[in-house]
Every structure is written in C-alpha cells, then in structure tokens.
C-alpha positions in Angstrom: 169.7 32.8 -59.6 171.6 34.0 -62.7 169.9 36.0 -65.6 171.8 36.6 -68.9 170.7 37.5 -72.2 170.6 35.1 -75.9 171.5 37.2 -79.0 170.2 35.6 -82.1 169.1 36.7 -85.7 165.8 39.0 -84.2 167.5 40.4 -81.3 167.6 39.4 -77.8 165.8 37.0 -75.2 166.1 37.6 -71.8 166.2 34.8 -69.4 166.7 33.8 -65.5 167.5 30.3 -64.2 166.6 29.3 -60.8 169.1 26.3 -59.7 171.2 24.1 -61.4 170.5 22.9 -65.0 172.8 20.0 -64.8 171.8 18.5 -61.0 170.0 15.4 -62.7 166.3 16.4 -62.6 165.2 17.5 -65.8 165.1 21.3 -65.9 161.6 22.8 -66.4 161.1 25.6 -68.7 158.4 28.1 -68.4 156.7 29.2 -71.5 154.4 32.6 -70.9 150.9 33.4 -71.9 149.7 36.7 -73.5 150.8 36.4 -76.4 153.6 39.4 -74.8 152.6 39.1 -71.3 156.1 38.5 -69.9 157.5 36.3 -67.3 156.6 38.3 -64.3 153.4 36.6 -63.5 154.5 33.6 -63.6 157.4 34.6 -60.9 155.2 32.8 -58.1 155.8 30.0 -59.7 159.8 29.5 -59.1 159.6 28.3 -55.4 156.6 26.5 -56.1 158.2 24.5 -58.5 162.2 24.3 -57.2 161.1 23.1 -53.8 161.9 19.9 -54.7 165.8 20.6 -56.5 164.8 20.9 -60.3 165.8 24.0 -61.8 163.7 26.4 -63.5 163.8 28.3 -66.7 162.1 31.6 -67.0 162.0 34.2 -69.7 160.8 36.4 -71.8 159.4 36.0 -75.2 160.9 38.4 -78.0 158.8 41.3 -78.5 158.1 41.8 -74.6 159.2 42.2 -71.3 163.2 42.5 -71.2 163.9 41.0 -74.4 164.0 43.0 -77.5 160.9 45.1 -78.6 159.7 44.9 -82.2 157.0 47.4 -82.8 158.0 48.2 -86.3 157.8 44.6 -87.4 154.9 43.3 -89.6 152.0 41.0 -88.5 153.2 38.3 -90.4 156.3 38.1 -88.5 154.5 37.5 -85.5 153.4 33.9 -85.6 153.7 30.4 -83.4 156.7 29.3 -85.4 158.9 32.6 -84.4 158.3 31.9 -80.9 159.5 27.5 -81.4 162.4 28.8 -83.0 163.0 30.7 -80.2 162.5 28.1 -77.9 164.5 25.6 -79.5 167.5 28.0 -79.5 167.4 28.9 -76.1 167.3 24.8 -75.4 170.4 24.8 -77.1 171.8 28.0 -75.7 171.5 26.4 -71.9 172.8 23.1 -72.8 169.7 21.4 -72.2 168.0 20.1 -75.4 168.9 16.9 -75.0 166.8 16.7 -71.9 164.1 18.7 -70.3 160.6 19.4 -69.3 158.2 22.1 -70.5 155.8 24.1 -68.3 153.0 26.4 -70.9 150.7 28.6 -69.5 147.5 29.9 -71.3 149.5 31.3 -74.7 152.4 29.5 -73.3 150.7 26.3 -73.5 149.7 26.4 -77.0 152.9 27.3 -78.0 154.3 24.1 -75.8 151.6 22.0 -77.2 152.3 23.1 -81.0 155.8 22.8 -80.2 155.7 19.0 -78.4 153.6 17.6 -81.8 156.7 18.0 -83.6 158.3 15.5 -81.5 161.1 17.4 -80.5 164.5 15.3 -79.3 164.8 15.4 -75.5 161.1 16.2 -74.2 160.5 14.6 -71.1 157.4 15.9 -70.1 154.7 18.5 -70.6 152.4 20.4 -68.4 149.9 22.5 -70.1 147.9 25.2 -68.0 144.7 26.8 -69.5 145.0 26.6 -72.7 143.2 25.8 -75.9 144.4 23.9 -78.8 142.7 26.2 -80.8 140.8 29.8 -81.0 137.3 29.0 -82.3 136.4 27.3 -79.2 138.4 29.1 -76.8 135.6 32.4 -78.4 132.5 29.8 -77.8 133.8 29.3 -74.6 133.8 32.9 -73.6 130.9 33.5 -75.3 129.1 31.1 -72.8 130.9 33.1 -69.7 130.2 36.5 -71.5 126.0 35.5 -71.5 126.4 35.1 -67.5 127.7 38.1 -67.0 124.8 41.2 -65.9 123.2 42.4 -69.0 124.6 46.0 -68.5 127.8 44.6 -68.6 128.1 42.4 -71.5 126.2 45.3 -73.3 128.8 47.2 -72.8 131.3 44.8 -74.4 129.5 44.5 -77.2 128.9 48.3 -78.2 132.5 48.8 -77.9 133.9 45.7 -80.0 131.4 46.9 -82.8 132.3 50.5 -82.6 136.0 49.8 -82.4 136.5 51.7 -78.7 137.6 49.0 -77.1 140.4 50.9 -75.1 137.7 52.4 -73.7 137.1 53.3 -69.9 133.7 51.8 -70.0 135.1 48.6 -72.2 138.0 47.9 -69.7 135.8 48.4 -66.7 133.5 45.6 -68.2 136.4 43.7 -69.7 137.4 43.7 -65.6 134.5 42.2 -64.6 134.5 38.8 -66.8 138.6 38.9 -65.7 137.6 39.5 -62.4 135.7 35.6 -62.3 137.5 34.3 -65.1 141.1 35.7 -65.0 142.2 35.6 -62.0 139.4 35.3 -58.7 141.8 36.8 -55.5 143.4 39.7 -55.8 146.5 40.2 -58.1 150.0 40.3 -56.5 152.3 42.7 -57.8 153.9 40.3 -60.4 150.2 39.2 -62.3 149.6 43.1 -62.4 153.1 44.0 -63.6 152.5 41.3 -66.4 149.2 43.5 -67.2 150.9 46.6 -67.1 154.1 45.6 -69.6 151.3 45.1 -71.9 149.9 48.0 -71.7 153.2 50.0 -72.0 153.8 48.0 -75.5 150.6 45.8 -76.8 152.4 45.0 -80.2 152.6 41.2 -79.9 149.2 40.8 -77.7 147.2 42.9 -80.0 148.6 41.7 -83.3 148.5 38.1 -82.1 145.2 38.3 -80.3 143.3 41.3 -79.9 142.0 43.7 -77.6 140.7 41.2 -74.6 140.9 37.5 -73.9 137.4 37.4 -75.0 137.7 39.4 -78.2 140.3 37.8 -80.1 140.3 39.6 -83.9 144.6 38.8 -83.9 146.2 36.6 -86.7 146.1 33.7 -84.4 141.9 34.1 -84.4 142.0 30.8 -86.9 145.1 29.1 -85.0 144.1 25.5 -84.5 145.7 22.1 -83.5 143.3 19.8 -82.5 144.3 17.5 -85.6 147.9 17.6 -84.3 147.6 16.4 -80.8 147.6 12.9 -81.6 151.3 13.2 -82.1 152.1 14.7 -78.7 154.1 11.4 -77.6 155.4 12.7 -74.1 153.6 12.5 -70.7 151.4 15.3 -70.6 149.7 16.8 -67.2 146.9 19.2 -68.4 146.0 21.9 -65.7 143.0 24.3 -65.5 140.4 25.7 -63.0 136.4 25.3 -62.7 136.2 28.7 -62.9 138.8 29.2 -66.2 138.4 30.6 -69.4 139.9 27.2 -70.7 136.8 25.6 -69.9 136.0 22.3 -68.7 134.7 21.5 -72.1 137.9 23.4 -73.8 140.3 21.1 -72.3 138.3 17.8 -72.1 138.8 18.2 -76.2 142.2 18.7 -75.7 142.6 15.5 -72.7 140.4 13.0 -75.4 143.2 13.6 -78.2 146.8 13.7 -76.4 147.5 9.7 -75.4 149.5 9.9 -72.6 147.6 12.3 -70.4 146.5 13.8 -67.1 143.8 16.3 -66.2 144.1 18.6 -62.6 140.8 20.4 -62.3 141.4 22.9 -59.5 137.9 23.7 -58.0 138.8 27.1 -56.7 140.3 28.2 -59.6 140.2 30.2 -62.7 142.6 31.2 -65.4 145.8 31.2 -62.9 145.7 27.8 -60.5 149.2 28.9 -59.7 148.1 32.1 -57.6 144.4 31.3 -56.8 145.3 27.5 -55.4 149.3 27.6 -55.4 150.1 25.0 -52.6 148.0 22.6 -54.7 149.5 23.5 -57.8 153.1 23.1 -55.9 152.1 19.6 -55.5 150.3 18.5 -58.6 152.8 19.5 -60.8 156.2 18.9 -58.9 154.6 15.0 -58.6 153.7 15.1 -62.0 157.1 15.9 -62.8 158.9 13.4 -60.1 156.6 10.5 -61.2 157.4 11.4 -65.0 160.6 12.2 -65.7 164.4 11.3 -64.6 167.8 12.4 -64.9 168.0 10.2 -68.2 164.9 11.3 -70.1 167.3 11.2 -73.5 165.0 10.3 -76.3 
C-alpha cells in the first residue's frame, strides 16, 4: 500500500494505491459517493477487489476526507465538472490514463457515468453501483420508499423539511429509519460509519451538492440529469444495485435501457451498499466483470 498526495490548482487530493499499477490488469479506480462522503466506506472494498492481482485506486474527493477542505468556497464552485477534472488529473498523475477501469458508487457513479459519456481516451470498463443518472427520479424513487415507511415516521420527515430543522434529533432519528432499510440493512462497520461521521464534521460539499438527507435533496445538483447522454457511454458497463436500494429497480432499469454495452447485478439481499451487505457476491460479480472485460491492452 502506498498513499501520497496530488497538488494541483484547488489544493490537494489524497490518495492510496493497493498493488501495482503497471502489473498488466487494468488498474481500477474507486470513485466515492456522498457528494463528500470520503473513501473510508468504500475500504471493504480493496481485498474484495485485489484478490485477483489488479490494483486499486482509492481516494478522496477535494473538499472531504484527507484532501483539502474548502468551506469558504462558493456553491457554484462545487459542481460535477470540478470533480472530472479531478479525476482526469489524478489519471495522469499515476501514469494510468492511457489505460484503466472505473469503479462509481452512488455519487461516485454519476460522476463515472458523466465522466465515461465524454469518451475519455483509455477507459476500459465501467461499473456503476447505485446510482441515478439523474435527481428527479432518484426523489420519486424515495418518495415511493418514504410512503412505506410508519406514518409517524414519514410525518416526522416532513414537518422538519418544511420547517427547515432538519438537523433535528427527531429528523435524524426518522431519517435513520428509511437508511436503516434503504442505506445500508446489517450493521455498519467502522469504515461506513466513519464515512458518516467525516460528514458530519464538515457537510460543505454534501449539503451544497445535495442536501440534508439522501431523500431530501434541495443541493445544486437537485436538476443534475444525464439520461440524454448515456447513449454515448461506449465502454462495457456492469451496472450494480440491491432490491432493497434507494437506486431502485425502476431507477436503474432507465439507466440499463440507454447505455449499449451493459450488464445489470441485482443483489437480492441488498440495499444501497451490495459491497457490505452481500460482499462475497460482489467480490465475484465485479472481479469477473472486470476479468471478462478488460486486458492489459485496453489502449483505445
């Protein structure tokens, strides 16, 4: 394991590789959800995923975790193209843009997806874990999971997001019970809730990007939509999600009917984080994804 650091015009992004970049199997990059949830909770992930040689990227976004903090910076700066700059620099940084694969989860994988429909030189392959390709269905969605929740609970949701108290103790006790069956269904390791916890130490990117909740999303991405675009994702694509997921069924069977080179994993045990909730699974849907898709000469 190495970790190092990437200084570039906003600051700089922290980031760990597991392996070696240069073994021939196309190093995997992990992209993070929140927006500004951090790398740690997707930590489980690394000897899932290197079990069968390829190396792994991790790190952390700018504006989170151990890269630099912004919190003076204004809510335009925050926005989907900051973070594919990013990306793309860090490619470069690590030697690997000429070939590699791409791992998004939730916010990471609309940032993978948005990122991949540019066509970018020396994308292999990309996995894309529940996420939406856009925000007006991802809030359907939850409204659908919200109206199954017990009455007192979803009233409670409500009465706070119209009064504006939503860092209430009542609103994050509800807010718990929709993450509860939605989030995440066994109990958090240490890394999902230290991933929780950075955001509450510094909400800048989460709050500004997306709001208070996964369910009440009021953030500058609240109109953020790709569908249109995913025509031109031209890579082999592995789309991952649970039964259970806020990416619903329904959310990423609109996303599966527009990419055309795709696969679908539904993982029946599963909500918002297949990787903890079914991980052996996930070890071997997405490592024979990978082995089937990609090579030591994915050079496009």
């Amino acid at each position: 394991m190495t970790t190092s650091v990437m200084n570039w015009e906003y600051g700089s992004t922290w980031y760990r590789v597991e392996g070696d970049l240069h073994n021939g199997l196309t190093p995997l990059v992990l992209l993070h959800g929140g927006p500004g949830a951090a790398h740690n909770y997707l930590i489980p992930m690394i000897d899932l995923l290197t079990s069968s040689g390829r190396a792994v990227v991790l790190y952390d976004q700018i504006g989170c975790g151990l890269s630099s903090h912004l919190p003076d910076a204004p809510q335009e700066f925050w926005t989907p193209e900051l973070f594919m700059e990013e990306l793309q620099l860090l490619l470069n940084h690590l030697g690997i843009a000429n070939s590699y694969a791409l791992l998004g989860q939730s916010w990471g994988g609309m940032l993978g997806m948005q990122f991949a429909t540019h066509n970018p030189l020396g994308l292999a392959a990309l996995v894309v874990a529940d996420s939406p390709a856009g925000m007006e269905i991802w809030v359907s969605e939850a409204a659908k999971l919200r109206a199954l929740l017990p009455v007192e609970v979803e009233a409670t949701l409500q009465e706070h997001e119209a009064a504006g108290t939503t860092s209430s103790p009542e609103y994050i006790a509800a807010m718990d019970v929709y993450y509860g069956r939605h989030l995440c269904r066994v109990p958090m390791p240490p890394d999902v809730v230290a991933s929780f916890a950075q955001i509450d130490e510094d909400p800048t990117v989460y709050h500004t990007m997306n709001g208070p909740s996964e369910f009440h999303c009021i953030g500058s991405l609240k109109t953020w939509n790709i569908h249109q675009d995913l025509h031109k994702i031209t890579v082999p694509t592995l789309l991952v999600s649970g039964a259970y997921d806020e990416a619903t069924p329904a959310l990423v069977q609109e996303i599966h009917r527009r990419i055309p080179d795709v696969l679908w994993e539904l993982f029946p045990e599963s909500s918002h984080m297949p990787h903890v909730e079914e991980p052996a699974r996930f070890a071997s849907v997405v490592n024979g994804f990978l082995e089937a898709k990609t090579s030591s000469s994915d050079v496009r």
